[in-house]
C-alpha positions in Angstrom: -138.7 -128.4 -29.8 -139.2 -124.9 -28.8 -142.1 -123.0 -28.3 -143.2 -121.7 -31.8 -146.2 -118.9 -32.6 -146.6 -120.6 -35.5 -146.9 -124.1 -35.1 -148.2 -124.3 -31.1 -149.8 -127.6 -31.5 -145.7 -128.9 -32.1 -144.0 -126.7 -29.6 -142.3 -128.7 -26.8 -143.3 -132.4 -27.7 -140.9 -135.4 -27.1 -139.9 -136.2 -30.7 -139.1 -139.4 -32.5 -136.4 -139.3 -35.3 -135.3 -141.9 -37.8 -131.9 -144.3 -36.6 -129.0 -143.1 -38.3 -128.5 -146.2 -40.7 -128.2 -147.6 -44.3 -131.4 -148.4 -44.3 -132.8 -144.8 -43.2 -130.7 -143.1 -46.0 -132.1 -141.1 -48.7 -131.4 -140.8 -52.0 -132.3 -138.3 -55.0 -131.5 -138.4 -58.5 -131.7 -135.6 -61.3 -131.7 -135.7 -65.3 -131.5 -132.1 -66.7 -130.9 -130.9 -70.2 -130.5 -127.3 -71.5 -131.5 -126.7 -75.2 -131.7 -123.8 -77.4 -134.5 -121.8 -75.9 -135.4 -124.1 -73.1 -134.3 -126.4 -70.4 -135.8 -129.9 -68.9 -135.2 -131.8 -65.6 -136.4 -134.8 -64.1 -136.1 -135.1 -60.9 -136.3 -138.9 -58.4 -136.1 -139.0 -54.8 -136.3 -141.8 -51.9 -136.6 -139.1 -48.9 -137.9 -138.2 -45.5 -140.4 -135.4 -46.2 -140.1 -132.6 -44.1 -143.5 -132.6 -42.6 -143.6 -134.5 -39.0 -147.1 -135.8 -37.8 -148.2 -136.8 -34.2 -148.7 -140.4 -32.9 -149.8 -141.8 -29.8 -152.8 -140.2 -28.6 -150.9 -136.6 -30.1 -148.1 -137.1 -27.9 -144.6 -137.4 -30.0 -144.2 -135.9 -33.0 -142.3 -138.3 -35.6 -139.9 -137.4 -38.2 -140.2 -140.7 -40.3 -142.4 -139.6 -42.9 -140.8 -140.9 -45.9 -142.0 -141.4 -49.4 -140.7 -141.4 -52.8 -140.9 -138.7 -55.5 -140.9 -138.4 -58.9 -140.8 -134.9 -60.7 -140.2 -133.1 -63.8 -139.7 -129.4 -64.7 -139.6 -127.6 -67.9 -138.0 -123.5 -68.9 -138.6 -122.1 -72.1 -137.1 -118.8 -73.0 -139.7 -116.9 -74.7 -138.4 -113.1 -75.7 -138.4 -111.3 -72.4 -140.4 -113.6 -70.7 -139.4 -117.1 -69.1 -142.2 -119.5 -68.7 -141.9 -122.3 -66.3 -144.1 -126.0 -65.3 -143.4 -128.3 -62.9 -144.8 -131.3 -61.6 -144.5 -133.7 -58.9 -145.7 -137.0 -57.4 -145.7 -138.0 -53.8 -146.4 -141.7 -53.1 -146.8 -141.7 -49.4 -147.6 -138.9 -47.0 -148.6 -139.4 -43.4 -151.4 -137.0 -42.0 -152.5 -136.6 -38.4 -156.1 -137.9 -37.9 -155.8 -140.9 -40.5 -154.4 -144.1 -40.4 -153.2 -144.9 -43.8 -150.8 -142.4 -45.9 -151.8 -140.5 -48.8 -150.2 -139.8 -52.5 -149.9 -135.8 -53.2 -149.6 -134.5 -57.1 -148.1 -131.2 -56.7 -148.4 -128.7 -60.3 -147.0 -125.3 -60.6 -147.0 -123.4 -63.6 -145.7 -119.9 -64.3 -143.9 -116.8 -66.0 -141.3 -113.9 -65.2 -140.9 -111.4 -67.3 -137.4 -109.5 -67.2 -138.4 -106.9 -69.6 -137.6 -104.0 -67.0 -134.6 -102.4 -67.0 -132.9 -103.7 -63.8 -135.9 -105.3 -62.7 -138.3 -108.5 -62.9 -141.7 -109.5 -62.4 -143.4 -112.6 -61.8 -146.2 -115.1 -61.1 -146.5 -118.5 -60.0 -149.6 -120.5 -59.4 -149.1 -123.8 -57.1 -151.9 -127.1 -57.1 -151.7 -129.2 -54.7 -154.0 -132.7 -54.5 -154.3 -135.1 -51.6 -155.4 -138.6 -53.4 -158.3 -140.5 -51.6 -159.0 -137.5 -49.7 -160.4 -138.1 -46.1 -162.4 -135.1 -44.6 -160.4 -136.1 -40.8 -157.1 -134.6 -43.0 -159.0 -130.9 -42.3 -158.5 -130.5 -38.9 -156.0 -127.9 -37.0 -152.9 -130.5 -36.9 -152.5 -130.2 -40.6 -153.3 -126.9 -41.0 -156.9 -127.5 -42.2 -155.6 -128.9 -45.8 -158.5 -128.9 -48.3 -158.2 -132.3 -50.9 -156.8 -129.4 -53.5 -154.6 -126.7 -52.4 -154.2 -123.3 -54.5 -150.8 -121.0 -54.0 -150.4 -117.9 -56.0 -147.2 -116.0 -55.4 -146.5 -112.6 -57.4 -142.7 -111.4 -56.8 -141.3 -108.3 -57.8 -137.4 -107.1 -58.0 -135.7 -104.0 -58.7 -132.0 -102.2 -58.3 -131.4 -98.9 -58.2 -128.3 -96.8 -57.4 -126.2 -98.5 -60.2 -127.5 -102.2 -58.4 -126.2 -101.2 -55.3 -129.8 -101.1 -54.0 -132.1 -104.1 -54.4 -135.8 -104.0 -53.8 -137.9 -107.1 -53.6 -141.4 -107.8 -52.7 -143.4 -110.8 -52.5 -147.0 -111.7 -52.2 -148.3 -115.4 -51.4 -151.7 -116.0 -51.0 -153.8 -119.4 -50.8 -157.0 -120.0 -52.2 -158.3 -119.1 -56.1 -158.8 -116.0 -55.3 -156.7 -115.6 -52.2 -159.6 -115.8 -49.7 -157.3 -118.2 -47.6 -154.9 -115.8 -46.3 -151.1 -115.5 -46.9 -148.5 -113.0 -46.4 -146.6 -110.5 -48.1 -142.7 -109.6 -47.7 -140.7 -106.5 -48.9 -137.1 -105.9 -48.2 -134.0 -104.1 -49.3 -130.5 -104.8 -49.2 -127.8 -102.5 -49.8 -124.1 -102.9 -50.2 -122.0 -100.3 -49.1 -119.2 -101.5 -50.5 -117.5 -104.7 -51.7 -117.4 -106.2 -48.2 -120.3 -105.0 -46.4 -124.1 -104.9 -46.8 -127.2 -104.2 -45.1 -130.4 -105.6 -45.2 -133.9 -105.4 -43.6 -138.2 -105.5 -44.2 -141.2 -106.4 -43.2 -143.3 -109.4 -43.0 -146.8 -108.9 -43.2 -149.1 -112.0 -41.9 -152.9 -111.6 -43.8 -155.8 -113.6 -42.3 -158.1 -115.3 -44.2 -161.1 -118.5 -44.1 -158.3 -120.5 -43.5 -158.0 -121.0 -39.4 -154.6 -121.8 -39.2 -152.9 -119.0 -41.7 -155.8 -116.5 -40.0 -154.1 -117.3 -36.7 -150.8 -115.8 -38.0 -152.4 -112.3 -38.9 -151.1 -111.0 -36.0 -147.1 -112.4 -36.0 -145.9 -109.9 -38.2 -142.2 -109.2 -38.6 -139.4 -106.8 -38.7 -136.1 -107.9 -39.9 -132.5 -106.5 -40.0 -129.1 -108.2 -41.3 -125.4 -107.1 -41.4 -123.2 -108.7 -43.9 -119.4 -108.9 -43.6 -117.1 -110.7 -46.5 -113.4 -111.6 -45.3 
């Protein structure tokens, strides 16, 4: 692996993946229904999650955290406004610092409401529980992970110039009240014509009590893209 500002405790470790066989293989299932004035989905999977955790002495990082997942999401259509839940159930994740794995119950509810011309806003609110919570899970490996886990994301979009111009802006912040740190990301994109469009933003990296985000502060990003369709 390559060095990463972001995750320097993985960068450059010998790395221990999974054999490519039958019995390595995943497998993930879906049950969705749309209704009048509001979908449902229930989701199953048998996967390798993608969160890799160090073994011998913190020496290779391994790949074969797998666990099973069962899910369901529901959308109801509500005038202007789209209101969202979903819910998920992890039955095995491996930490560093603890022996045994740990289930995860993931909740998410929200709304976006499309009520502006040419535009949308919206909010999202993500828990996140480690079952039989040990206190060696909040250490620097794992990113100091609490037992529960807050997210709150607000996103914002809007085109101008007949929707040749696209505006978005996010925010993502951890903790209740966002004491954790988080980021916040705006960009445009603009097509110049049918073919061709241009992109770019910034990424701004906010500190907070939480050690590991509150190390990013200072990785803030500039980005730029080209796009050409054949």
């Amino acid at each position: 692996m390559q060095y990463s500002d972001f995750k320097p405790t993985e960068a450059n470790k010998p790395t221990s993946n999974p054999d490519d066989s039958l019995d390595n293989t995943g497998i993930a299932l879906s049950l969705t229904g749309a209704f009048s004035g509001y979908d449902l989905g229930l989701y199953f999977a048998d996967t390798y999650v993608d969160k890799p955790y160090l073994v011998e002495s913190n020496t290779i990082l391994s790949y074969d955290n797998k666990s099973k997942m069962l899910g369901a999401a529901y959308n109801k259509v509500a005038g202007s406004y789209l209101l969202k839940a979903e819910i998920a159930h992890f039955d095995h994740i491996k930490y560093n610092g603890v022996s045994d794995a740990k289930a995860r119950t993931d909740a998410l509810l929200g709304f976006e409401y499309n009520g502006i011309t040419d535009g949308s806003i919206g909010y999202e609110i993500a828990m996140r529980n480690i079952h039989n919570y040990s206190t060696a899970i909040n250490i620097k490996s794992n990113g100091y992970k609490p037992e529960k886990e807050v997210q709150q994301v607000v996103r914002f979009n809007q085109s101008y110039l007949n929707q040749t111009l696209d505006l978005s802006a996010v925010l993502s912040v951890f903790g209740s009240h966002g004491q954790d740190g988080g980021s916040a990301r705006i960009s445009l994109d603009y097509a110049l014509d049918d073919q061709t469009s241009v992109s770019g933003g910034i990424i701004d990296y906010i500190g907070g009590d939480n050690l590991t985000i509150n190390a990013y502060k200072n990785n803030d990003r500039i980005f730029a893209k080209m796009s050409y369709l054949f």
